[in-house]
N, C-alpha and C positions, 0 to 999 in steps of 0.2 A: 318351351320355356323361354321367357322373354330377357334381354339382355338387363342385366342392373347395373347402373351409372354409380359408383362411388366419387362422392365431392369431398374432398377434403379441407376442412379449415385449416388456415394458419394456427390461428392461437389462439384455438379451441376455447377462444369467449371466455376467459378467465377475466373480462375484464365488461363494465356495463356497455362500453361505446364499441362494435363492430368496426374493426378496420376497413378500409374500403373494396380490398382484395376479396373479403371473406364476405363482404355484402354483394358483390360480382357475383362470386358462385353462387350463393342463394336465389337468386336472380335467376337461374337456370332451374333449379328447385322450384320454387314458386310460379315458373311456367308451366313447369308437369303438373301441379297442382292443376290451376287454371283449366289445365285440360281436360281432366278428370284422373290424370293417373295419381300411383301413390308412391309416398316419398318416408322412409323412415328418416328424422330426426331428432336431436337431444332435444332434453328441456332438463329442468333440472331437478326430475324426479328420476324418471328412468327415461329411455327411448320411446315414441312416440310415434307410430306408424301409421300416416295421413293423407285424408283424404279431402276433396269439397263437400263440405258435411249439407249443401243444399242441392245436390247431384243423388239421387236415388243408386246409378250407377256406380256410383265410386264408395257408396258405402258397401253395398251390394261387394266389390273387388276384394275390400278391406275383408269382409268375409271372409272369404272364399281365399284370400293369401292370408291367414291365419288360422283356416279350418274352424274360425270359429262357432258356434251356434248362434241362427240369426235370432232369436230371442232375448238375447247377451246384448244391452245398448252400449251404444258411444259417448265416448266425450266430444262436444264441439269446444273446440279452442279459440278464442279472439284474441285480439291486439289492443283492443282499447277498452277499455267501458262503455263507451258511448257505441260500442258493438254489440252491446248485450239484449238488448231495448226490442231490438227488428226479433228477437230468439224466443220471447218470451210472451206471458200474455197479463204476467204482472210481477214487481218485482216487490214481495214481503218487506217488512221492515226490516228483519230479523236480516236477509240475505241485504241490507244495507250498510245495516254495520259490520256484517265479515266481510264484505264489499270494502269497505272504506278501511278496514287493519288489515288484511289479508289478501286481496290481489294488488298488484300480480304474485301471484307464490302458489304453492304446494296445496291450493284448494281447492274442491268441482261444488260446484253448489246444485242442485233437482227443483229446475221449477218448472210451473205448465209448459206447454212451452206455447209457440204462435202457429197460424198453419202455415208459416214459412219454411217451418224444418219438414220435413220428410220423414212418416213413419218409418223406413229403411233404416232409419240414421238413429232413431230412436225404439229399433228392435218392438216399435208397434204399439209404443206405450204413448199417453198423454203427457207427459214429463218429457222434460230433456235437461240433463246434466252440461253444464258449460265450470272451463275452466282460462283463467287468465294466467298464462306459467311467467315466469319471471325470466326465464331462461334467455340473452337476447339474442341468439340465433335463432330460438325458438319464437321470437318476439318478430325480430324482423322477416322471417323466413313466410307467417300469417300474414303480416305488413303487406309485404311484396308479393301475394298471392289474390290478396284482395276479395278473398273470400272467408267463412268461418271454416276450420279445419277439423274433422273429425278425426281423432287421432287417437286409438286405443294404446295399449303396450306395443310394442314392434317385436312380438314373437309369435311363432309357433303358440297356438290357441293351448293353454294346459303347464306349458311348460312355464321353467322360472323367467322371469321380465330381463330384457335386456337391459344394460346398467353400460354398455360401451359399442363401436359399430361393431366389432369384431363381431360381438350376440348375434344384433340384426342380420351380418352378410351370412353367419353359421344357421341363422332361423330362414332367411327370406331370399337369399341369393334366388334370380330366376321368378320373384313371383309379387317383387316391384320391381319400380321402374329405375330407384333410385335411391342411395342410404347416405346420408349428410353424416359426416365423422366430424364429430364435435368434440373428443376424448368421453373422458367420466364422467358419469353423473355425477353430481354433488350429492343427493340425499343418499338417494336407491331404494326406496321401494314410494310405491305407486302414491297418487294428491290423497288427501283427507277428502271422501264426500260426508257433504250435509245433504240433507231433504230438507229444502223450507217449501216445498208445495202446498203440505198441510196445513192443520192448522196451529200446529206445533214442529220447532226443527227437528232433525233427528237423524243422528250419523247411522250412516249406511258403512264405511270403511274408515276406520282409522288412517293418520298420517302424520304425517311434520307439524300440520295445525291439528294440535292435542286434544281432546275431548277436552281436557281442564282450560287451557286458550279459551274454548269455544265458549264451554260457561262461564267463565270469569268477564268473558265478552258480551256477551247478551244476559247475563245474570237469574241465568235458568237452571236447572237440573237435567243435563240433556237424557233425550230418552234414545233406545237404542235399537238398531232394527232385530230381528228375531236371527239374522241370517251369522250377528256374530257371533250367537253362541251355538250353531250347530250346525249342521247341513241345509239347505233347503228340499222342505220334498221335491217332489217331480214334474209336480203340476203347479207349481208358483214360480209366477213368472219375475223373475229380479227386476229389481229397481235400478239397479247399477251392475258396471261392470265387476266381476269375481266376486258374485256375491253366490252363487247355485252350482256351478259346475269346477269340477275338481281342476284347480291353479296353482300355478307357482311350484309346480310336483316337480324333482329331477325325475329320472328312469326309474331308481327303484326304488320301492315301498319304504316308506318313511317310520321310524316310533319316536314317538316325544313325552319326552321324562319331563314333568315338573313337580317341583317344589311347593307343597302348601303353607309348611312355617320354616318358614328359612332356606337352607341349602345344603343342610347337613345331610340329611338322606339322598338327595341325590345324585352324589357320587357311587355308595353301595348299590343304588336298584338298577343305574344303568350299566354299573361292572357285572351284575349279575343279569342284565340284558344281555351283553356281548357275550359274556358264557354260552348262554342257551341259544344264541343266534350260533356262536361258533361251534355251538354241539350239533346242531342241524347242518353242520356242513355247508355255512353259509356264507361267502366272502363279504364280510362286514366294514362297514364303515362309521367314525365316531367325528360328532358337529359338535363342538363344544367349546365354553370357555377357556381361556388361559389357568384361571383358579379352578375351573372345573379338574382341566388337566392334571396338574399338580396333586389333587386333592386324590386323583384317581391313580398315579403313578406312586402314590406312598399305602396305597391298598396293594393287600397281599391280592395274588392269582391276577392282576391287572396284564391282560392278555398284548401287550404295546406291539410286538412282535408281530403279530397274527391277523392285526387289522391295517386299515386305513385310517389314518388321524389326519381331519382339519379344522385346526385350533381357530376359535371364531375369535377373541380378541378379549376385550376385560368383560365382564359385567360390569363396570363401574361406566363403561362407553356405550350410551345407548346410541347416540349418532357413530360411531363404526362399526358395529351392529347393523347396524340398519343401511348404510350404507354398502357395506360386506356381504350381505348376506345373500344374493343373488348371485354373485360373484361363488359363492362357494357352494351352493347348490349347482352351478353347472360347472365347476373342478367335479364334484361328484361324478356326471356325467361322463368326464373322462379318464375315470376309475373303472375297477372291472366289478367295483362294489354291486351286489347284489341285495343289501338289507343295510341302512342306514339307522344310527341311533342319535336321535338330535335332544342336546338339553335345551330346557325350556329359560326364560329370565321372566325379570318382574312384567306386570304389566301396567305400570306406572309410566304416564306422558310418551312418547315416542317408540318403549317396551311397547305399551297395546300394540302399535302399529307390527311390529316386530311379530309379534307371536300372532297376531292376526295370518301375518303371511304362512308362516309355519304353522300353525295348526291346519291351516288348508293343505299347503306340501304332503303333510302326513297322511292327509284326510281324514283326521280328526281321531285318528288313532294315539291317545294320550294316558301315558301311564301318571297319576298323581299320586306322588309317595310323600 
């Protein structure tokens, strides 16, 4: 097990200009890069666990300290625009104008790519996903590395995305070389990909740039990959990362209650979820709204006693939501819960994103009442 260098920033880049202390340490970050090793850092989605995305070897590591399936592509990450050009083997119109609104921020765009990248890097596909993050630890830390950075989530392959370093040292201790402590994420859960490879765009993963953004942007009807409304079978190989194999899961077995016209029903079906989970002798745990709560706490036989309750925040908040919500999939994990019951919200602008992650946690086990 190899040693892991924790860097700490000062002031965790709440601010766009990097003090000079906090550009220092990254400076020792950005050599291990160079080298080939890998470095968990923020950005301002979740944590970002990075590698020299033109190094076959260092994708290959990235693997391999995440358990994950090399089929499963990368993100490469740049610093500039004028980075993007050497990556690719043409740049659509369409990924010009999310281009010009939208990086740096919370977006991967899928385009051919060049044979500069390295199938390794791109789990073997002719595409390669690049993203510009806004984040500017994240910004200088590429800067000063001098290379593009392949950099998936910084966890444990399966499990829910890191959203602070604590995640990354509790996922990776021992299997990088090095975890930049940035504080919190700002968003929390993973960039919006588009596909403009084709010949039409087409989101692969919701995010902070909303499917409505996207259309209102290029003034399309976007279309959408097959992978968000259900599993991928076994032999299609993803186009992006957590589009095929089971993500964002705590320990144990997820159900997700949603709502078809409204929210009336589902406070009764998932009171009467926890019943039947707690008739099976199951130590249960409940994800839910604030209104949800309330709503369930003035229902008779409402078992409060008997379970685990953690209140996810309003439905009216889709950004704390979203932000929270990784955060409380791994409080689960430090439950003795056995059977979790998560409600579902809208899936309106930043909701998609939201319920994208959780219907996968669950693994698409979804009760609709």
């Amino acid at each position: 097990m190899m040693e892991t260098r924790i860097i700490k920033l000062n002031d965790y880049c709440r601010t766009e200009i990097l003090s000079d202390a906090d550009r220092e340490k990254l400076k020792e970050a950005a050599e291990i890069l160079k080298e080939g090793g890998l470095v968990a850092f923020p950005t301002e989605t979740v944590y970002g666990l990075g590698g020299n995305a033109l190094m076959p070897e260092a994708s290959e590591r990235i693997y391999a300290a995440k358990g994950r399936p090399s089929d499963n592509p990368l993100i490469v990450h740049i610093a500039d625009i004028k980075d993007l050009k050497p990556l690719v083997s043409e740049i659509p119109e369409a990924a010009r104008k999310m281009a010009e609104r939208y990086w740096p921020g919370p977006l991967t765009m899928v385009f051919k790519k060049s044979p500069l990248v390295p199938s390794r890097t791109t789990g073997g596909l002719d595409t390669v996903a690049v993203r510009f993050p806004v984040h500017p630890a994240a910004m200088e830390l590429i800067r000063l590395s001098g290379v593009p950075v392949a950099a998936p989530s910084a966890n444990r392959s399966g499990r829910p995305s890191t959203t602070t370093a604590a995640h990354c040292i509790e996922d990776l201790t021992g299997r990088v070389d090095a975890i930049v402590d940035g504080g919190s994420a700002d968003i929390g859960v993973e960039s919006t990909i588009l596909d403009v490879s084709g010949e039409e765009p087409q989101l692969l993963r919701p995010g902070a740039v909303t499917k409505e953004m996207i259309e209102e942007t290029l003034g399309i009807e976007l279309a959408e990959d097959a992978a968000l409304k259900g599993p991928l079978a076994a032999d299609v190989r993803p186009k992006a990362p957590g589009m095929k194999y089971r993500h964002y899961a705590p320990k144990a077995p997820m159900q997700l209650v949603m709502g078809k016209n409204g929210s009336e029903a589902v406070a009764p079906a998932i009171l009467s979820c926890l019943l039947e989970s707690i008739r099976k002798g199951r130590k249960t745990a409940l994800l839910c709204s604030e209104e949800c709560l309330r709503e369930l706490k003035a229902l008779d036989s409402f078992p409060e006693k008997d379970i685990i309750i953690k209140p996810g925040g309003s439905r009216r908040d889709q950004y704390a939501m979203a932000h929270d919500l990784f955060e409380l999939l791994r409080e689960m994990d430090e439950t003795d819960a056995e059977y979790i019951i998560a409600e579902g919200c809208s899936e309106e602008q930043l909701g998609y994103a939201v319920m994208n992650r959780l219907k996968k946690a669950a693994a698409w086990q979804i009760l609709y009442v």
